[in-house]
N, C-alpha and C positions, 0 to 999 in steps of 0.2 A: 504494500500500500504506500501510495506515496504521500511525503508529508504534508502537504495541500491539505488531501482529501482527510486524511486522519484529525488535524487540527481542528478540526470541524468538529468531527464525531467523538472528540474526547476531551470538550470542552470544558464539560463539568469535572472529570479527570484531574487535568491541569489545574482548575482552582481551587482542587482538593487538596492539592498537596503543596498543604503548608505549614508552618508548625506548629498553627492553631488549630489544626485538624482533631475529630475526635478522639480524647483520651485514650487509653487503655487502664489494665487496672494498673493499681500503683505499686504493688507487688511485681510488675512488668517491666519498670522502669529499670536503667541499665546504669551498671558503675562503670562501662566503656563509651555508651554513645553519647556524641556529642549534647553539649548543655543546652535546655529544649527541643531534643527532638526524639524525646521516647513516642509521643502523641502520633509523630508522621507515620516511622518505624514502625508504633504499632497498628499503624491503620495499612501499609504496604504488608503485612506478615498478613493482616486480617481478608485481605483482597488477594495477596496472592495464594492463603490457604484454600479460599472460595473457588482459583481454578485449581488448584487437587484436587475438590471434591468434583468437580466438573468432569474432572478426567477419571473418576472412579464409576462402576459397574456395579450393578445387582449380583453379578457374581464374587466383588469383595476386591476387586485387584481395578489399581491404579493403569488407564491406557499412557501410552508412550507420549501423546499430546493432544491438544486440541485446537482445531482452528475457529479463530477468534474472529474472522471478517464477516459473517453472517450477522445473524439477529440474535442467534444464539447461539453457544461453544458445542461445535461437532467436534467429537473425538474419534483418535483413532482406532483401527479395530487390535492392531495387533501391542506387546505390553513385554518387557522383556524383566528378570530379574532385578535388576540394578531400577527399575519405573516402581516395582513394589516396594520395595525397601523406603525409596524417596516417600512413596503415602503412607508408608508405615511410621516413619519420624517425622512426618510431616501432619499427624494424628497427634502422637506427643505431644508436640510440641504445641501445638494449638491449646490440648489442655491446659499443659504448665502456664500458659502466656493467658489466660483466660479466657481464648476466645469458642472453645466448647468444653459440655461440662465434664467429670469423668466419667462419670454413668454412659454418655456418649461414646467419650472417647473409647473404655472399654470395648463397648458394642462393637465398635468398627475394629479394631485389631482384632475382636474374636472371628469378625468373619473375614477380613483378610487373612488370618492363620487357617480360619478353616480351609480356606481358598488355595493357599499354600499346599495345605493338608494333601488336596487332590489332585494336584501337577503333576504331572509325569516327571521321572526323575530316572539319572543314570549314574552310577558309580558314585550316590550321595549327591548329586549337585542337581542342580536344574537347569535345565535348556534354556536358550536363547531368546526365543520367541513363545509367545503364547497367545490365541486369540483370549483377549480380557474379559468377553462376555460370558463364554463357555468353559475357558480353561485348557485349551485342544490345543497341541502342539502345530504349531505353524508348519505347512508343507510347502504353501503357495505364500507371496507377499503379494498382501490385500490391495494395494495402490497397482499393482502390474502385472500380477500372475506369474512371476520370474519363480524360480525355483529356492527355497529355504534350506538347505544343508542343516540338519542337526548338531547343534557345537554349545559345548559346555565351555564357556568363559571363564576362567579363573577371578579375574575383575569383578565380570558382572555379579557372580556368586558374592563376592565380599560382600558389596554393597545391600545385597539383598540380608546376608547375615549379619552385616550392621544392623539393618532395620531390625528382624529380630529379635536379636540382642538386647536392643533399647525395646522393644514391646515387653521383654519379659521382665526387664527390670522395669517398668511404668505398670504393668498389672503381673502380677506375681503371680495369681491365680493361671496365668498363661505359659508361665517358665515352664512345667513337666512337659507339654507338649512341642515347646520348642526345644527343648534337651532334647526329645523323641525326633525331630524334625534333625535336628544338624550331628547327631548320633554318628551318620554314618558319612556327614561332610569332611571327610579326613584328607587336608590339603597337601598330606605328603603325595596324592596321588597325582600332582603336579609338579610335583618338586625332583628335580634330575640334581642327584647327589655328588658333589666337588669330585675330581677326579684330577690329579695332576699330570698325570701322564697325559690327556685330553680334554683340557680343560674346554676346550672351543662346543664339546660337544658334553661337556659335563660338568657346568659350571657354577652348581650351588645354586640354582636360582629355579625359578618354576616358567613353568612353560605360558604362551598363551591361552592356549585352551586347546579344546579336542573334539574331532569330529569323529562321531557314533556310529555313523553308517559303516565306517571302513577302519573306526580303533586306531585313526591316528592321532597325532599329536600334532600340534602348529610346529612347523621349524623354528620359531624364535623364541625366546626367553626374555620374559622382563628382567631386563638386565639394571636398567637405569632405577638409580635410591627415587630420585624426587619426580619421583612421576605418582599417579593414584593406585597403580596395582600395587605400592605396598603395606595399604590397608589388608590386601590377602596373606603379606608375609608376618604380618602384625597376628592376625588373627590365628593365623597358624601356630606362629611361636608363642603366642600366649593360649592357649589349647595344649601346645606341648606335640602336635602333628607335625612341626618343623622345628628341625635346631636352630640353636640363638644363634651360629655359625651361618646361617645364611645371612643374617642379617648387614653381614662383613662383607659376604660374595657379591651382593650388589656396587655398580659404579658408581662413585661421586661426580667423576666425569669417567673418561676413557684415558685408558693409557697415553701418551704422550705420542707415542708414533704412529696409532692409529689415526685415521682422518676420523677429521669432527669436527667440527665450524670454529671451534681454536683451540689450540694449542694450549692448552691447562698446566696451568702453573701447580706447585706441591711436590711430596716427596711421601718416598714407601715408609712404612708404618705397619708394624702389627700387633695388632689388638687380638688377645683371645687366642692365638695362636694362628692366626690369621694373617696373611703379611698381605697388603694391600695398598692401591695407589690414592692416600689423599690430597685430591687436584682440589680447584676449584676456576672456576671462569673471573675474568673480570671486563664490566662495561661499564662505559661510563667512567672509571674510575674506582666501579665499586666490586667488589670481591663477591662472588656468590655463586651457590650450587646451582650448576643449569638441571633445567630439564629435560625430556626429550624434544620436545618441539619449540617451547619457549610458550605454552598457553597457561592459562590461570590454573585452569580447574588441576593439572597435573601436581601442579606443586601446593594449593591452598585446600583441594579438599579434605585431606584427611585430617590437619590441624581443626576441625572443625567437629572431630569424634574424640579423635588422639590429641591429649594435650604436650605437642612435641616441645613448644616453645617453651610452656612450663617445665619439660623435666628436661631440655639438654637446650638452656638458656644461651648459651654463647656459641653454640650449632646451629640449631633449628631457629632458635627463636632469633637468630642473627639471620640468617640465610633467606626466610619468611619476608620479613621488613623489607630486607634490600632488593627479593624478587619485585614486589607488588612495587618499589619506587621505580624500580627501574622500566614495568610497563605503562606508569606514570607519566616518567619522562619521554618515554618512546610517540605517546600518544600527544603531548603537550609539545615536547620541545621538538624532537627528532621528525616526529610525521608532521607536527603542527595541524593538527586536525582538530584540537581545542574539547580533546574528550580521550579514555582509554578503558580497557576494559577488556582485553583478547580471550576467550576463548576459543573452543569448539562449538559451534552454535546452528540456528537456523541461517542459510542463507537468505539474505531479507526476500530476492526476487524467489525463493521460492530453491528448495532443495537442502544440503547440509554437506560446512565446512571445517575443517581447522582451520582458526586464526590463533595466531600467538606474534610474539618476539623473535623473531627466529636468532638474533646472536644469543640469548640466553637459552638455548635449545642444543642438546648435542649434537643430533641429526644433521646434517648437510643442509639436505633437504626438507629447513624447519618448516612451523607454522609462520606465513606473514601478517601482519595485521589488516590489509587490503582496503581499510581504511572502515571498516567493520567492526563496531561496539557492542558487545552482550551488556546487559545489565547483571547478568547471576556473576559476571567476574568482580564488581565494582561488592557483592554483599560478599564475596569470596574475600577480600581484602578487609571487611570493615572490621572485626575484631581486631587488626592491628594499627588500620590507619581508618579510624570511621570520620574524623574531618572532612576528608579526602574523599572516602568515597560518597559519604551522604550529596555531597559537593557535586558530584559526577554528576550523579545520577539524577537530582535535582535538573541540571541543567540537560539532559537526555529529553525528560518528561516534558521540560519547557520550552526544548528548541524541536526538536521530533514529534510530539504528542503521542510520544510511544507507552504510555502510561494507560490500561485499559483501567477506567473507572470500575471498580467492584471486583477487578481480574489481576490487576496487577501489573507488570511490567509483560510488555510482548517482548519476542525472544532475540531482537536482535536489528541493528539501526545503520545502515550503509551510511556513512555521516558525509559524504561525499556526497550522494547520489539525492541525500534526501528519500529513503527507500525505510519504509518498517515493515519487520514481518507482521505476516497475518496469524502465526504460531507461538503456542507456550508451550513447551517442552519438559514433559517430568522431570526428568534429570536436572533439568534448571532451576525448573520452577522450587526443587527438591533442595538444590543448593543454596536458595534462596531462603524459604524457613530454618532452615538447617543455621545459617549464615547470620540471620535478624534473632534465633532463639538463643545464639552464643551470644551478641553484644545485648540484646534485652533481658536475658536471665542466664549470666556466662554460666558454663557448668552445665545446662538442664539434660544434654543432648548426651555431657558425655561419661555418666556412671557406669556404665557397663563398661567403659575401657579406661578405668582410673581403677576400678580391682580387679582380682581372682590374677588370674594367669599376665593381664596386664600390667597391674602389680609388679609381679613376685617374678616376670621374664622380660617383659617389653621395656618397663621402665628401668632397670638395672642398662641395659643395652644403652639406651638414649642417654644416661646417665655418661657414659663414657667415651659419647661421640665428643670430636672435636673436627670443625672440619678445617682448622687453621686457617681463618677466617676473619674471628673474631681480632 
């Protein structure tokens, strides 16, 4: 949609958002967000919970998104692991924040778990795809009739076991059946164990995922620390299904002689018994862990479950900061585009891309920015720079009218072209409560992974990172 046409239609939108906007409770209010703007914040979590529920089904499961250019949000038909999980924390979190009751919130996690309950499943995990109404493994995809290969995701499973996770500890009464549920999720079955003699092909790390039909495996391994698959190495090693020792096999960047968009400064180190290359990138000036592509969500989403900056302060919580300025600057100073925000997102004109940084990205061949702003990357950053981000996004809503009145932010603003999508995307929409639940009530999102195994194995780890940075 272009922005003509939308400034029109989301009139009242725009006038909404302001910081006399209606309150929330006062319990909601945040010791991170900016001074007067719990009110806005809670009215963006409030509208953009309303499109979760919009993408949610009588059958209990979150669809993958919904388009927003009609009269009313048509959603999609198909729903993948990683879309549940987002409605499943995205339920929580509404309670905690006051925007439904518990009695409610209960209700809906029991029948998204029932929903769970009845998905087909392979070697403990769950597939890919799902139609959201029925629950039936996708064979066709619904927009083309092209063909669905069956593939268990490592990633997407995390994400869905986050959600989980966080249901059982928000209704207790739910925990035996999710223990029953992730019983048989045992991550070593991803995990290709170090092997020195070959390491290229046996390098402590887990695979991408695996396709069912034919029992194979992806060829590549998330290799890469600050990307989002290692919320699966997290959850593994705090389970006790992966040694703390992979945690080490992962790259901070790549070796020195391999190609990779630069040449990374550091020196070997071993931790644990572990001897390994602590690089790190620098742009700008500033020192920090690239990603692989250089987008948001890789490096910001799991600080948002896992509180990494709190337990390996002058690592993580160094490394975090200097990502988010640096796509700051990228979008201000470097692109001068007068707005920032990179992720993977809706393509505005319609379809789906990686955008990032690409010199903060391993890859060669990063994400570029294309001159393309998410809004879920601007709530990915607020817990550490919420100034900054309320700031963005403010100015998104105001120069774009990319703000749906009652729905939230749409997924994504060609700031060039004057182009917004017509789409809200779980996953973002997902990043987005997830994002506004930590700066309005830090902590609410993330008990399930501050004890048990996270405790007593993930946090000792993190404890001893340095990435020689600080």
């Amino acid at each position: 949609m272009k922005r003509r046409t939308i400034l029109t239609a989301g009139a009242g939108a725009t006038a909404a958002l302001t910081l006399g906007a209606t309150a929330g409770p006062a319990s909601a209010r945040s010791r991170t967000a900016p001074a007067g703007s719990g009110a806005l914040l809670h009215r963006w979590f409030r509208d953009t919970y309303a499109s979760i529920e919009a993408m949610h089904t009588d059958f209990g499961l979150a669809a993958d998104k919904v388009d927003v250019s009609g009269a009313k949000p048509e959603r999609s038909v198909q729903t993948s692991p990683t879309n549940i999980g987002c409605g499943i924390w995205s339920t929580v979190a509404a309670a905690g924040l006051g925007v439904i009751s518990r009695p409610l919130m209960r209700k809906r996690l029991a029948g998204t778990v029932s929903a769970v309950e009845k998905l087909e499943r392979a070697k403990g995990f769950w597939l890919n795809w799902y139609d959201a109404d029925t629950g039936k493994v996708l064979t066709k995809w619904p927009e083309t009739g092209d063909e669905v290969r069956p593939f268990l995701s490592s990633v997407d499973n995390a994400w869905l076991v986050t959600g989980l996770r966080i249901a059982a500890q928000a209704d207790p009464s739910l925990a035996p059946r999710v223990r029953a549920l992730l019983k048989d999720a045992d991550w070593n079955f991803y995990y290709t164990p170090y092997d020195e003699e070959d390491p290229a092909q046996n390098p402590g790390q887990i695979h991408g995922g695996y396709w069912t039909e034919d029992d194979t495996f992806t060829p590549h391994w998330y290799g890469a620390l600050n990307t989002e698959p290692r919320m699966a190495s997290y959850l593994g090693i705090a389970d006790g299904s992966l040694p703390g020792e992979h945690y080490w096999r992962t790259f901070r960047t790549m070796v020195p002689e391999n190609e990779q968009e630069q040449k990374p400064e550091g020196e070997y180190v071993t931790v644990d018994g572990v001897r390994l290359f602590r690089g790190h990138y620098t742009y700008r000036g500033r020192k920090l862990i690239p990603s692989w592509g250089g987008s948001m969500f890789e490096a910001l989403m799991v600080p948002l479950f896992v509180p990494e900056g709190e337990w390996a302060p002058k690592a993580w919580g160094v490394t975090h900061k200097r990502y988010i300025r640096s796509q700051i600057e990228h979008g201000l100073e470097e692109e001068k585009l007068g707005y920032w925000g990179f992720s993977p997102a809706n393509i505005p004109a319609g379809g789906y891309s990686e955008y990032g940084v690409d010199a903060i990205g391993m890859t060669v061949d990063g994400y570029f920015s294309k001159g393309v702003v998410t809004p879920h990357a601007s709530f990915l950053a607020m817990q550490f720079e919420p100034k900054d981000s309320v700031a963005n996004l403010l100015k998104i809503a105001r120069d774009f009218g990319a703000y749906h009145d009652g729905l939230g932010f749409r997924d994504s603003v060609d700031v060039r072209e004057g182009t917004v999508s017509d789409f809200m995307l779980a996953l973002d929409q997902g990043m987005i409560t997830a994002g506004l639940a930590q700066v309005l009530s830090p902590g609410l999102l993330q008990g399930a992974f501050r004890s048990g195994g996270f405790r007593r194995r993930v946090r000792p780890l993190l404890a001893k990172e340095d990435f020689g940075i600080a």
